[in-house]
Legacy VTK file of the C-alpha trace (Angstrom):
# vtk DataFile Version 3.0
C-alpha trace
ASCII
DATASET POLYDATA
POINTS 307 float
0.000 0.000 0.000
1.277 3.491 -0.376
1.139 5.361 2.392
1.919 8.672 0.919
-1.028 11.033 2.344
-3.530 12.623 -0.710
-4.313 15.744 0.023
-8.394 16.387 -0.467
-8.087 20.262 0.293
-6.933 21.302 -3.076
-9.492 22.791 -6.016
-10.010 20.165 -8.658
-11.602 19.859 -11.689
-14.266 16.521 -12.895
-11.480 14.617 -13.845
-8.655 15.211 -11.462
-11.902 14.606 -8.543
-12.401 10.889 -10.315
-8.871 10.003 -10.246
-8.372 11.329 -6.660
-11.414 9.250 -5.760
-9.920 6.048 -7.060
-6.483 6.708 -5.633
-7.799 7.255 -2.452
-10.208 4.134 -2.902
-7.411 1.830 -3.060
-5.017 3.509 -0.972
-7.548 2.976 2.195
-9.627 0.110 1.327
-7.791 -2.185 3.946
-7.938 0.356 6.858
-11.734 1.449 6.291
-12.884 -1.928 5.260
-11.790 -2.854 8.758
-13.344 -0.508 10.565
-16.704 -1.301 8.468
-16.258 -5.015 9.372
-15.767 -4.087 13.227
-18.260 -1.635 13.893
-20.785 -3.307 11.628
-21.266 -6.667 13.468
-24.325 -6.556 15.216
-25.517 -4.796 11.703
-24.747 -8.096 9.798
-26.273 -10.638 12.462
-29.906 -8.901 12.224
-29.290 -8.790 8.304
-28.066 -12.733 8.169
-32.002 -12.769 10.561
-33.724 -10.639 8.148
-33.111 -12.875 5.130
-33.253 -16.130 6.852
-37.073 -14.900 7.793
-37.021 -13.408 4.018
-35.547 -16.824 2.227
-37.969 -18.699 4.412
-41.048 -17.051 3.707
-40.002 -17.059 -0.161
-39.283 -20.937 0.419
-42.805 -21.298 1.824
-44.832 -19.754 -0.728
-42.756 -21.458 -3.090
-43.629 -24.974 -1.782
-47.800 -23.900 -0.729
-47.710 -22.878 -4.512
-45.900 -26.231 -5.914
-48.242 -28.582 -3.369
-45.327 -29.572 -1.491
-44.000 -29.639 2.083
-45.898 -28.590 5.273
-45.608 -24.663 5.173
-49.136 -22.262 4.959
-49.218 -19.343 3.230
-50.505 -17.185 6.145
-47.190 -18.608 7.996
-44.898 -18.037 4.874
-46.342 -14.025 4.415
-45.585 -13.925 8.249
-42.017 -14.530 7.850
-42.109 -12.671 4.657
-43.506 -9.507 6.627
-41.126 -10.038 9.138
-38.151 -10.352 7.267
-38.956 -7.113 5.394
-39.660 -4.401 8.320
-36.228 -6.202 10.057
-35.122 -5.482 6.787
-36.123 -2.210 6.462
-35.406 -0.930 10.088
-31.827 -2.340 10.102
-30.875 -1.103 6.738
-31.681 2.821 7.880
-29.638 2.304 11.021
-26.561 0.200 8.840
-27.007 2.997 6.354
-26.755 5.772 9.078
-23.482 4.373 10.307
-21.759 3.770 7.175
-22.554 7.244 6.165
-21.234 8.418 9.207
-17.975 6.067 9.309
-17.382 7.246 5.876
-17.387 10.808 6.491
-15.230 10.807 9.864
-12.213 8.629 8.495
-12.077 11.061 5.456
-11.546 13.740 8.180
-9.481 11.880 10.349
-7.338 10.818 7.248
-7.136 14.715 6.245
-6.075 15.593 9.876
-3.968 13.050 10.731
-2.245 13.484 6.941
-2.031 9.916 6.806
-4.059 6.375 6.594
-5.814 6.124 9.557
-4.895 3.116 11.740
-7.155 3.379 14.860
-10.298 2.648 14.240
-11.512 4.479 17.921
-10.888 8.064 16.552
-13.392 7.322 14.301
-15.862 5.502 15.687
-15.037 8.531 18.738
-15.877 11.311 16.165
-19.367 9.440 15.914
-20.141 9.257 18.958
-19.772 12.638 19.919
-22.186 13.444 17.319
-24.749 10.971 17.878
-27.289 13.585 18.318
-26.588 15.306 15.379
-26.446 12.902 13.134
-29.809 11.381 14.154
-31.657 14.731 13.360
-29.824 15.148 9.940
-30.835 11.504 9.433
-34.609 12.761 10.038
-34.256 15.450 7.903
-32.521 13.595 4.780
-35.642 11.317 5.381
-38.012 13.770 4.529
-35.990 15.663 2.098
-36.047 12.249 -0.077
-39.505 12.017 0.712
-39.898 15.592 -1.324
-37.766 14.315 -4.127
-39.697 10.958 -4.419
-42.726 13.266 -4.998
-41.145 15.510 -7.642
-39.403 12.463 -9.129
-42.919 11.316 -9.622
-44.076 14.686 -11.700
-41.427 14.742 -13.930
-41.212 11.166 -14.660
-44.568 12.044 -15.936
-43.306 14.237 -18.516
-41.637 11.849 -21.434
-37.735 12.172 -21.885
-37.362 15.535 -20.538
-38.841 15.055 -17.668
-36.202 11.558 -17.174
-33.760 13.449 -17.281
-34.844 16.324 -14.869
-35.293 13.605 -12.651
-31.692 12.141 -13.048
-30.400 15.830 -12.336
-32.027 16.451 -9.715
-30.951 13.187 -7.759
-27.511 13.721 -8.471
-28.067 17.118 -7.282
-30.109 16.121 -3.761
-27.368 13.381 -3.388
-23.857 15.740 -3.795
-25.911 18.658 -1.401
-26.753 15.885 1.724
-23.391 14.219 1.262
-21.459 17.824 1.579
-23.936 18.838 4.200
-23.207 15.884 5.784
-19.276 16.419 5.848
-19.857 19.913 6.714
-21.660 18.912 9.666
-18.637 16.811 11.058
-15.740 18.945 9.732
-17.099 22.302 10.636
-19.254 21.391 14.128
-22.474 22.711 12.278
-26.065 22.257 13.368
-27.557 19.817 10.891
-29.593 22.991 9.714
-26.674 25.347 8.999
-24.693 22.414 7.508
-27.476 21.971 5.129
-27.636 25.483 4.192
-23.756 25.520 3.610
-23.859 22.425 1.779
-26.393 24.410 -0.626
-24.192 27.198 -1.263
-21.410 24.595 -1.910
-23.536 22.714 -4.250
-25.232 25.293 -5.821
-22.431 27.622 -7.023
-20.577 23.821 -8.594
-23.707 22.416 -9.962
-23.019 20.700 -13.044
-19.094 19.676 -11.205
-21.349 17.681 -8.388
-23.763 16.570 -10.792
-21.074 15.261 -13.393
-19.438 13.737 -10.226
-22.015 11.699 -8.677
-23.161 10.825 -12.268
-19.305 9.084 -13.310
-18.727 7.986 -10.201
-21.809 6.651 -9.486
-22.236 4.757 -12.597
-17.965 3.295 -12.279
-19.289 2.333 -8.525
-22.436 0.778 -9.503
-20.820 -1.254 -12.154
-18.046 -2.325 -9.499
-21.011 -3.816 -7.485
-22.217 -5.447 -10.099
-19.350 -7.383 -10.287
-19.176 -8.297 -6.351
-22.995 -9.277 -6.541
-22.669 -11.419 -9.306
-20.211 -13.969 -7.290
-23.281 -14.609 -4.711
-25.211 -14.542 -7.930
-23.848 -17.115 -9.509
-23.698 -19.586 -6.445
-27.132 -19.188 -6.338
-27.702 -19.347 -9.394
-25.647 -22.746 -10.186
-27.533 -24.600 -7.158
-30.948 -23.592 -8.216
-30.212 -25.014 -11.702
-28.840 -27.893 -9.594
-31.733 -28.573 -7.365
-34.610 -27.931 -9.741
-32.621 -30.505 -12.084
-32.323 -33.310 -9.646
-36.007 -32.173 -7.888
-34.844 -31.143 -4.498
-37.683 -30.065 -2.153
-36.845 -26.456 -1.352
-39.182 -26.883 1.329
-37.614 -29.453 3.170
-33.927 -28.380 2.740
-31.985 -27.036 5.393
-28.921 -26.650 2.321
-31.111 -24.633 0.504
-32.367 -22.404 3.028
-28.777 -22.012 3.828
-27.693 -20.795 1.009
-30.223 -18.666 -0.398
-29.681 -17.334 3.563
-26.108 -16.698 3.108
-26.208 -15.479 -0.667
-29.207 -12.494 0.366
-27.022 -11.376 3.622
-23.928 -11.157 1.224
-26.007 -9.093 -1.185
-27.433 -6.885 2.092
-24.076 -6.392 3.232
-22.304 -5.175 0.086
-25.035 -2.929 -0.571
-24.426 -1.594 2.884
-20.499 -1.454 1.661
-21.447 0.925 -1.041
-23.269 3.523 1.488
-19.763 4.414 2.566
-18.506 4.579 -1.245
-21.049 6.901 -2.417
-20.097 8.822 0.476
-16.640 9.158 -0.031
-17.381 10.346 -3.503
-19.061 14.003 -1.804
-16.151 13.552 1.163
-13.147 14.678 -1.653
-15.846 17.187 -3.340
-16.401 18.641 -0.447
-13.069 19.521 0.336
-12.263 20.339 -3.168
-15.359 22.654 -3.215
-14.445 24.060 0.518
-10.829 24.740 -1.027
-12.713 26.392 -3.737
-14.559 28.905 -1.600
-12.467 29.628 1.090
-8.792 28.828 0.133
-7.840 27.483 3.808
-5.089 25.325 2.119
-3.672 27.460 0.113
-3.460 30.401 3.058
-1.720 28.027 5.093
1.050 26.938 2.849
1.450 30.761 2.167
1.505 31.372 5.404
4.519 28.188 6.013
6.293 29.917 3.460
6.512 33.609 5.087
7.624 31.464 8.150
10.375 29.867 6.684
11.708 32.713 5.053
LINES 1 308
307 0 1 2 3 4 5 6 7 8 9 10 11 12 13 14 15 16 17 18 19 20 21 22 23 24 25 26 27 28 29 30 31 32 33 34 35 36 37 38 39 40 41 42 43 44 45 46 47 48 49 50 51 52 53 54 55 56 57 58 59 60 61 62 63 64 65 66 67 68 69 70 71 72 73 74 75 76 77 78 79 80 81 82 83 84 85 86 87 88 89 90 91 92 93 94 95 96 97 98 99 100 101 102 103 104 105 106 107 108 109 110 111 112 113 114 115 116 117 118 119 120 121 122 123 124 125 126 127 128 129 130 131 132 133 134 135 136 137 138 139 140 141 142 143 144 145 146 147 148 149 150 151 152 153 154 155 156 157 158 159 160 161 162 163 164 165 166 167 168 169 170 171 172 173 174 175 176 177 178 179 180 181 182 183 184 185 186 187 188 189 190 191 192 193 194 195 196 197 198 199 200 201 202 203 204 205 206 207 208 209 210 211 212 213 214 215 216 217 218 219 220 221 222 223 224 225 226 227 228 229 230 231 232 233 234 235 236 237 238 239 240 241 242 243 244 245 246 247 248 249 250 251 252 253 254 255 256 257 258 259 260 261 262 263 264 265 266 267 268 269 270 271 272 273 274 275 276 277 278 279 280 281 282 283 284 285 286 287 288 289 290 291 292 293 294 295 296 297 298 299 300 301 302 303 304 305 306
């Protein structure tokens, strides 16, 4: 790995952004998939729940509908129901804490100049925001409430409106992200950081929208890759077992791994909350650098000190 520290504070255009992204991608992946994998443990144990109550009701509906094995389909919606609020519930709080993890190792990396090594600074930068975090959580809710609604209109409208609608998520994405870094970095209220993250975002529109759009798209197809290994597996042994006529209802192998294959899936879409994340951690500091020059100041104000 090379250790040499990337500075985020420096003004950047789309392109240099997308190769600092990936640079700094590969350059942490060991240290913050660490800290992911420690502080997301109880996390994965209600997920690996959620879709064995998921993969069991599917399993039972499966059988009711094929005449086979001793599952009702009152029981098997019961599990299905189950499995989805667990799902649902478990997935905002996993999402919340990747968001946040994301965001505080970028700053910690930017402070400390270096990979960071102990995962406590982090997950102590969290903590002490707890409170904050939770009410910008509440308000992202219903901000993407408001944007599911005007998604809705223009999606109404043919092409144009599409593409309004891609904008505009691109846009609502880069200004929570920022807001959300701004928040941490700059001990805002989750109000002010939101109104700061608008200025940000607004006066760099089609830079964050270009942004999230690449970056998203390289990311997604990355994921695409890491869900089709579960994908496969599951894949190959359905093939297998509908071939030799195994009784999905009856099989503790099957329910295993259909079990393990959906909690894979869960967690690396979890994964990616701290990806897409990262991408509006380096433009916020590229856009911060942008406004205010703070970096640029300082090493101005090294230089008068050395001479």
């Amino acid at each position: 790995m090379n250790d040499k520290h990337i500075e985020l504070r420096q003004r950047r255009d789309l392109g240099d952004i997308i190769t600092v992204y990936f640079d700094f991608f590969k350059q942490n992946l060991k240290s913050f998939t660490n800290i992911f994998v420690n502080y997301n443990g109880i996390f994965i144990l209600l997920l690996l729940g959620a879709s064995y109550l998921m993969v069991t009701g599917g399993v039972g509906l499966y059988s009711v509908e094929n005449g086979f094995g001793n599952a009702t389909e009152e029981e098997s919606f019961l599990y299905l129901g189950l499995g989805f609020s667990l799902f649902f519930f478990v997935f905002l709080g996993i999402a919340a804490l990747n968001y946040s993890l994301a965001s505080a190792y970028m700053i910690k990396y930017e402070q400390g100049k270096k990979v960071v090594s102990d995962k406590k600074e982090v997950w102590q930068m969290v903590k002490d925001n707890t409170g904050k975090i939770f009410i910008f959580i509440i308000l992202l809710l219903v901000i993407y409430f408001a944007f599911i609604i005007v998604s809705f209109i223009f999606i109404l409208i043919p092409i144009l409106g599409t593409l309004a609608q891609y904008v505009i998520q691109f846009f609502v994405t880069s200004w929570l992200g920022i807001s959300f870094m701004v928040m941490l970095n700059e001990n805002k209220s989750p109000t002010d950081a939101l109104g700061e993250g608008w200025d940000l975002v607004k006066n760099n529109f089609w830079k964050c929208v270009g942004v999230n759009f690449i970056l998203g798209l390289l990311v997604g197809l990355l994921l695409i890759l890491l869900l089709s290994i579960p994908g496969i597996i599951v894949g190959i042994y359905s093939f297998h077992a509908l071939d030799t006529g195994v009784n999905f209802g009856e099989s503790a192998v099957a329910k295993i791994i259909y079990t393990l294959g959906a909690s894979v899936f869960l967690i690396i879409m979890a994964y990616s909350q701290s990806l897409s994340q990262f991408i509006n951690g380096i433009l916020y500091f590229s856009l911060h650098e942008d406004k205010y020059n703070v970096n640029t100041r300082e090493k101005i104000d090294q230089i008068g000190l050395g001479e």
